[in-house]
C-alpha positions in Angstrom: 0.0 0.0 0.0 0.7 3.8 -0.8 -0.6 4.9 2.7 0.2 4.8 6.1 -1.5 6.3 8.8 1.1 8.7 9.8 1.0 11.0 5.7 1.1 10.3 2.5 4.6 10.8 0.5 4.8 13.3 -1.6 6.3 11.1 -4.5 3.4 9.0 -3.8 1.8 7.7 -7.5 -1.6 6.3 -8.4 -0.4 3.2 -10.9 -2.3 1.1 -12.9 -0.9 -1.5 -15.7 1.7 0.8 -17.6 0.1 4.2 -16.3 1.4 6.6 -13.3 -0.1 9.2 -12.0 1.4 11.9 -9.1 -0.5 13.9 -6.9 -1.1 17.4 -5.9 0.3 18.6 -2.6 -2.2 17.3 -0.5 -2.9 18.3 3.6 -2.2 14.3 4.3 1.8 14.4 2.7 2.1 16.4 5.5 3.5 14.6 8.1 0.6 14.2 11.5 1.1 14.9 14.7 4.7 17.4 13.8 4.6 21.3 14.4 5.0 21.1 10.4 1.6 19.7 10.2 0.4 22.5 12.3 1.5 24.8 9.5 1.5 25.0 5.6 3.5 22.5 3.7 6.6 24.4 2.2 7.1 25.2 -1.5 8.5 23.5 -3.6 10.5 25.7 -6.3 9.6 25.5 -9.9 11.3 26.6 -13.0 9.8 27.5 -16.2 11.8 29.0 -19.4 9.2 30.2 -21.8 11.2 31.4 -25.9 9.4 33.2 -28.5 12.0 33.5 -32.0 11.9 37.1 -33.6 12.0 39.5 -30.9 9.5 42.1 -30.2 8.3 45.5 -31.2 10.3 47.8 -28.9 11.9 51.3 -28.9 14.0 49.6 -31.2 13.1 50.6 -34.5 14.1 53.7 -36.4 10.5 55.0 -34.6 11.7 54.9 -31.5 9.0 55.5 -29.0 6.6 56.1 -31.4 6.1 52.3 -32.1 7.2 50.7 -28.7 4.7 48.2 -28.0 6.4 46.7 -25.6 9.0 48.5 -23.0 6.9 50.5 -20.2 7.8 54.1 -20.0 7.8 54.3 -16.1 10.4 52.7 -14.4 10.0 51.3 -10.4 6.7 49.5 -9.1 3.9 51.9 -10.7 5.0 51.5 -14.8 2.3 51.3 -17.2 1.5 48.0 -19.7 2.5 48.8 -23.4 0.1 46.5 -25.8 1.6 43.3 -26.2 2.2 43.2 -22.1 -1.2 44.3 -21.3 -2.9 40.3 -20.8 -0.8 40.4 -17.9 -2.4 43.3 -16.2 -4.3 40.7 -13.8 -0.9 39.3 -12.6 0.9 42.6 -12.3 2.2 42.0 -9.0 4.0 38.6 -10.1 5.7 40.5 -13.2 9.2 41.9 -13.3 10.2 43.5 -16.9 13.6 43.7 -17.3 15.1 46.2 -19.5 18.7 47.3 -20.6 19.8 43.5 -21.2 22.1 42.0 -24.5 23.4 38.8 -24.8 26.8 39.2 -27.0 27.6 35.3 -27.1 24.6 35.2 -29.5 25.7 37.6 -32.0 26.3 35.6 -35.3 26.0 36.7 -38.7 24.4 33.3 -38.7 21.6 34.3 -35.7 19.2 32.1 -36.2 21.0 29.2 -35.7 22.1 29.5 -32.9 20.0 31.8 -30.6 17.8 29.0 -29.3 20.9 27.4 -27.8 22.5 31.0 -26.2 19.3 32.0 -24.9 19.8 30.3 -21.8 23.7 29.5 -21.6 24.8 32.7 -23.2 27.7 30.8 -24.5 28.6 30.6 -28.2 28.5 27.3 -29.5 31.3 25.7 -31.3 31.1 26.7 -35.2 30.8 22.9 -36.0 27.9 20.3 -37.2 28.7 18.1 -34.4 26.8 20.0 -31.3 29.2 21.7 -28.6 27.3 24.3 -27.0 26.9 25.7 -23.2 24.9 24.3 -20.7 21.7 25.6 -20.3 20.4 27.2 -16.9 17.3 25.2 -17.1 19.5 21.9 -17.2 21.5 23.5 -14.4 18.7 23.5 -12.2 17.4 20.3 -12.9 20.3 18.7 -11.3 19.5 20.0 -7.9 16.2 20.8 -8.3 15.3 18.5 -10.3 15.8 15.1 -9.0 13.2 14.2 -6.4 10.4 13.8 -9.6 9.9 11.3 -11.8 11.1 13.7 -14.7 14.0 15.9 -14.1 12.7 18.5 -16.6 10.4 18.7 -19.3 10.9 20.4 -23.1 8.1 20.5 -25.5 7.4 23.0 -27.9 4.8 23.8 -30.6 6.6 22.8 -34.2 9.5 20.4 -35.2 11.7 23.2 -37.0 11.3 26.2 -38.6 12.6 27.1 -42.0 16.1 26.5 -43.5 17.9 29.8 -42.1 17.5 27.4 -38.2 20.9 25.7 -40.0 23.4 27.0 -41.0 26.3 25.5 -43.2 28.8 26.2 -40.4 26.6 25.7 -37.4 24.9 22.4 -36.5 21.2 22.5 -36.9 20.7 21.6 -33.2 21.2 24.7 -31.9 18.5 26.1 -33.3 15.5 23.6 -32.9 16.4 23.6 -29.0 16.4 25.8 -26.0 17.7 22.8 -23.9 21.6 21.3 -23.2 22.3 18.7 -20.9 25.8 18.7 -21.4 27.9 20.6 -24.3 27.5 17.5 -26.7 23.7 17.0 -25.8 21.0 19.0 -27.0 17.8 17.4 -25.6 15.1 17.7 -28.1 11.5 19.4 -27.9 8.4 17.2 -27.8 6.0 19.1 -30.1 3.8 16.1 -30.5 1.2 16.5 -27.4 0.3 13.3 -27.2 3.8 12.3 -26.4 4.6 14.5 -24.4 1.7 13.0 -22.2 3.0 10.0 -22.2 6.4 11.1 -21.3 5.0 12.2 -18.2 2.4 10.1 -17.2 3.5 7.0 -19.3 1.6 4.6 -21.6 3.8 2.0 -22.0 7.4 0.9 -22.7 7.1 -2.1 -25.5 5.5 -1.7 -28.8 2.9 -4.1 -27.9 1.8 -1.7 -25.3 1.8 1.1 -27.4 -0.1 -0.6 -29.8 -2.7 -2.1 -27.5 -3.4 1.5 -25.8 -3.5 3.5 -29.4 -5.4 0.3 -30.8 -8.5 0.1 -28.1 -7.8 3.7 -26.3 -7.6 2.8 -22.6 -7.6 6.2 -20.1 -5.1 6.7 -18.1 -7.3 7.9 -15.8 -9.3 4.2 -15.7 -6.1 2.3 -15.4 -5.4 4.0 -12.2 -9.0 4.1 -11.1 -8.9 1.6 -8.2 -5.5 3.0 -6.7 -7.4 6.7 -6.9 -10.5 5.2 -5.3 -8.8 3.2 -2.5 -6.9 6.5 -1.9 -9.9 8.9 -1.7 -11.5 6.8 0.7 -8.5 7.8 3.4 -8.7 11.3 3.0 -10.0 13.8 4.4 -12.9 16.5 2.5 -10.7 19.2 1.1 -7.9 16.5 -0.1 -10.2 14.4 -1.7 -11.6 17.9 -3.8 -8.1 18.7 -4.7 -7.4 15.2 -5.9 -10.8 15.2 -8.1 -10.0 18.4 -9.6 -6.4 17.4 -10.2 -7.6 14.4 -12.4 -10.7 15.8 -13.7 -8.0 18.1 -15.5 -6.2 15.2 -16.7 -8.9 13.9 -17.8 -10.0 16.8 -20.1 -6.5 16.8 -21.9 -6.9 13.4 -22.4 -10.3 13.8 -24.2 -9.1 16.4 -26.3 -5.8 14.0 -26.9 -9.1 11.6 -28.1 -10.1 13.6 -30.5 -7.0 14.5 -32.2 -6.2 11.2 -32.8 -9.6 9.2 -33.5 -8.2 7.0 -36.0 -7.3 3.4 -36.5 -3.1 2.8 -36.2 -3.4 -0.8 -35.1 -1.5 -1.5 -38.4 0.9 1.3 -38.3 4.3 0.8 -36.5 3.1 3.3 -34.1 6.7 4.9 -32.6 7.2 6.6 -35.7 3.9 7.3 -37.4 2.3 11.2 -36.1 -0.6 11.5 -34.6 -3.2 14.3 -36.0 -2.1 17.2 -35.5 -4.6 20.3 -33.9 -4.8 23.4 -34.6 -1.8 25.9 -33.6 -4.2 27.7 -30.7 -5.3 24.2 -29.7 -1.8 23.0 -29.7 -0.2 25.6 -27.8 -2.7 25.2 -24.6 -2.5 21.7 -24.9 0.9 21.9 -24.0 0.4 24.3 -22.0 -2.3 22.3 -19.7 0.4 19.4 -19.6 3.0 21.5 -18.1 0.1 22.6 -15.6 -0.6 19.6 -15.3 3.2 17.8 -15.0 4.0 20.7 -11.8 0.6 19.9 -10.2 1.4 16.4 -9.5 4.8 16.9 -9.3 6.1 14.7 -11.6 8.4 17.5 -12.4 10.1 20.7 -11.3 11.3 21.9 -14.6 9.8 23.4 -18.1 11.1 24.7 -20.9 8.6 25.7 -24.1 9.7 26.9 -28.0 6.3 28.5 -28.1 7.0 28.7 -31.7 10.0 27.8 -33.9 13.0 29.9 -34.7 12.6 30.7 -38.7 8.9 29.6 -37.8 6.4 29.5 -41.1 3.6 29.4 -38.7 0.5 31.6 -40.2 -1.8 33.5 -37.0 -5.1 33.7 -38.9 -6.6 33.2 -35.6 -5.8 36.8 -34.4 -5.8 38.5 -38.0 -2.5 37.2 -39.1 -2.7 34.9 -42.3 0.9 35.4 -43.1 4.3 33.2 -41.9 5.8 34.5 -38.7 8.8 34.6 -39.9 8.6 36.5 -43.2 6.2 39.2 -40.8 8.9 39.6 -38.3 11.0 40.9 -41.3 9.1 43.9 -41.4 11.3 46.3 -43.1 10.3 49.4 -41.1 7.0 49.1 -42.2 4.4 50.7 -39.7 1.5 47.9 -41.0 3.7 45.3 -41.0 5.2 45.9 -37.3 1.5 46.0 -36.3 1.0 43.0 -37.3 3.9 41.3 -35.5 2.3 42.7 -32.6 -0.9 40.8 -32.8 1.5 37.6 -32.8 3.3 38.4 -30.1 0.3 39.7 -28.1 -1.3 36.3 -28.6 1.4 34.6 -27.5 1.5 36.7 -24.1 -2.0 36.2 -23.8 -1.8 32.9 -23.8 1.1 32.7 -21.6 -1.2 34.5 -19.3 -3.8 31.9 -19.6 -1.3 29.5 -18.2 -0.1 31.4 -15.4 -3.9 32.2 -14.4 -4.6 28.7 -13.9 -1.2 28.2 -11.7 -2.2 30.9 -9.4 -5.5 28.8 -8.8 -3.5 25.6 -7.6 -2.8 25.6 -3.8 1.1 24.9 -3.2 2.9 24.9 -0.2 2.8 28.0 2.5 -0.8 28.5 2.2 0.5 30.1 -2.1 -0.3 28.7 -5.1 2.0 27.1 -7.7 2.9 30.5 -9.2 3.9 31.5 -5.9 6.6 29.2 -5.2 7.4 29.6 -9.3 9.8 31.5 -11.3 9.3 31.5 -14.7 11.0 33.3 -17.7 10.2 34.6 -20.7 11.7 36.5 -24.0 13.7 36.0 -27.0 17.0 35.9 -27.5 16.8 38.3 -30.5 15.2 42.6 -30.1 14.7 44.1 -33.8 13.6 40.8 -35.8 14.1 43.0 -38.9 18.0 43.5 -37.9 18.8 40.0 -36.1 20.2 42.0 -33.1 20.8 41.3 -29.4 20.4 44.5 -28.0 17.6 45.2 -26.3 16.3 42.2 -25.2 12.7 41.6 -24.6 12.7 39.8 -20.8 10.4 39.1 -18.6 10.7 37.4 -14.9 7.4 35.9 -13.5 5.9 34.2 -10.4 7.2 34.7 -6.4 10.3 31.8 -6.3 8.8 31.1 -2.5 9.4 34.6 -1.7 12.8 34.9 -3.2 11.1 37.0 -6.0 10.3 40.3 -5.7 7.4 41.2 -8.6 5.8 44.5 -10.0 8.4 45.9 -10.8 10.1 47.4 -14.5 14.1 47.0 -13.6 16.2 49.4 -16.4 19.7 48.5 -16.3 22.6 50.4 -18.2 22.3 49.1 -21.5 24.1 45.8 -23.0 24.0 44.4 -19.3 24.6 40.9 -19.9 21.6 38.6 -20.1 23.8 35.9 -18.7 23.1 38.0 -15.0 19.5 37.9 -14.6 20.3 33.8 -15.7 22.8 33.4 -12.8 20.0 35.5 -10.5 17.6 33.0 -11.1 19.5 30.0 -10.4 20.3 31.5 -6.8 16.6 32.9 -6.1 16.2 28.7 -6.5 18.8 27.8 -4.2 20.6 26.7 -7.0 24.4 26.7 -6.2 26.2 28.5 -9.1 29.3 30.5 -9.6 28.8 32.0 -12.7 26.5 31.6 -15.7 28.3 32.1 -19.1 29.2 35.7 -19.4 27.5 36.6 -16.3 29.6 39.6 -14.2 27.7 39.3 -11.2 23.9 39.3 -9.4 20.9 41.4 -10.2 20.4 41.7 -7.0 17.0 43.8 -7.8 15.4 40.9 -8.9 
């Protein structure tokens, strides 16, 4: 059994056949009769590192202020939300814009190859087609923070590759379809397939008979666990048993809408290598969204990192008013029509990014918070002025409360060209990572 009378672990999984399930923090992982169960469970940090390609419309054009959709004009805790920041008016006091940051180790005459791969290393890679690149900060923290869940970290993103300028013929084409090194000679690849990505968390099964059997005659998840979740239920208490049918009511919609993406016979189909149907891009960008909601709820990991859209990305946003590529927008040639619409793409993406952080600040946590609360999250791009391929200034933005070691609502301007590779190494210590340095990093942002 999964349960003694004393608490429930905090690792503690519902399993059924080839399926596993975590848990939410629940009251009863606390441990009874302790002065800790007299108080709030503490957080558990989180890390989230969240890369849009192609920059964002800043005062960084030949327009200056005129067309800054982006940087506030106010600096301190009272600055104003330019258009493509405004969805995250509701969660204002968890934001941090940081302004003044470059990232030199990305400059390349080749940029988009390899400014995935600097974002979060700020190390240039080796000019070679065999990968040699910095570690990334994400990676970093998934070695301390990382290893008490079932998935050290978790990388998915919304499309395989962009278009041919991602390689280069003197750079690898690794660097630019990932945000994520393990080591310098492993890039870890981006799940853009949803379904996958599910089962990398939750699992499905190891053999290709299993696979077969559960795409053949689709089994829930959610019903292979089923007695586990019931026996469990029946020893909590009111409010942990709401919490844990919430929790998997949620998995349970993303596995219906993982249904209907993939209604289709593959019992004859070597199923490892065949796609499943692919959704919409909106669809497809919650969806993996919700899992990363979903994979930090139950703990099965600490650590996300999301290419919400590919470097060189062909992607058309009809959905907002957009019908052309991203890329070819994002080289907007100082035109005023053009710009705007870059802004609808890259307002939709914060909006969206909004959505997700909404539902985190829903989800109890530790300390009496929510998820967001005990998160730190970050998001930008690793390039400013899409039309000139430059990496000065950088678009950055520092979410969530890190447990209290984030301070929020604030717009931080730094002398210009600060290195990115600073507010990187601030992070890792605001999550009691133990780091020296970080890349180029020069020292601690200590405003953060």
């Amino acid at each position: 059994m999964f349960i003694t009378k004393k608490h429930l672990s905090r690792r503690t999984l519902l399993k059924g056949g080839t399926a596993a399930i975590g848990l939410p923090l629940l009251s009863a992982m606390v441990p009874a009769a302790t002065a800790l169960a007299q108080t709030a469970a503490a957080a558990k940090p989180r890390m989230g590192f969240f890369y849009l390609p192609h920059g964002a419309i800043m005062n960084n054009t030949r327009f200056g202020a005129e067309m800054n959709r982006w940087t506030p004009d106010a600096a301190g805790r009272d600055f104003d939300l330019k258009p493509i920041l405004e969805p995250f008016a509701p969660l204002k006091r968890y934001m941090t814009v940081v302004s003044g940051l470059g990232n030199k180790p990305a400059e390349s005459s080749a940029v988009h190859a390899i400014v995935p791969a600097t974002w979060l290393s700020c190390e240039h890679p080796r000019q070679s087609h065999a990968p040699f690149a910095g570690v990334t900060i994400d990676q970093i923290a998934a070695r301390h923070i990382g290893q008490e869940t079932p998935l050290p970290s978790l990388e998915v993103a919304t499309e395989e590759e962009g278009g041919g300028a991602a390689c280069d013929g003197t750079y690898g084409c690794s660097y630019g379809r990932t945000i994520s090194f393990r080591t310098a000679t492993t890039p870890l690849p981006m799940e853009y397939e949803p379904r996958k990505a599910f089962e990398k968390i939750f699992g499905r099964g190891k053999s290709d008979a299993e696979r077969r059997a559960v795409s053949g005659d689709y089994q829930s998840l959610l019903d292979m666990v089923l007695g586990e979740a019931t026996a469990l239920k029946g020893t909590l208490g009111g409010e942990d048993r709401a919490l844990v049918d919430d929790y998997l009511d949620s998995v349970r919609e993303i596995e219906r809408r993982l249904e209907l993406l993939g209604q289709r016979d593959l019992t004859k189909i070597d199923l490892p290598d065949v796609p499943v149907a692919r959704p919409s891009f909106d669809d497809l960008i919650r969806l993996q969204f919700d899992l990363i909601v979903a994979a930090f709820q139950a703990n099965m990991t600490r650590i996300a990192s999301f290419m919400m859209a590919a470097e060189v990305s062909n992607q058309p946003y009809g959905h907002v008013g957009v019908p052309d590529a991203f890329h070819p927008v994002s080289h907007h040639a100082d035109n005023k029509a053009s710009m705007e619409k870059l802004v609808l793409i890259q307002r939709y993406h914060t909006q969206v990014f909004a959505d997700f952080m909404t539902k985190l600040s829903k989800i109890p946590d530790g300390d009496g918070g929510s998820i967001l609360d005990s998160s730190i999250f970050l998001y930008g791009s690793n390039m400013s002025n899409s039309n000139q391929h430059n990496q000065f200034p950088l678009p950055t933005l520092v979410f969530g409360g890190g447990a209290g070691a984030i301070k929020g609502q604030q717009h931080l301007v730094y002398p210009d060209r600060t290195p990115l590779a600073n507010l990187l190494f601030t992070l890792l210590l605001r999550a009691g990572v133990p780091v020296d340095k970080v890349g180029d990093s020069t020292g601690e942002l200590a405003e953060v």
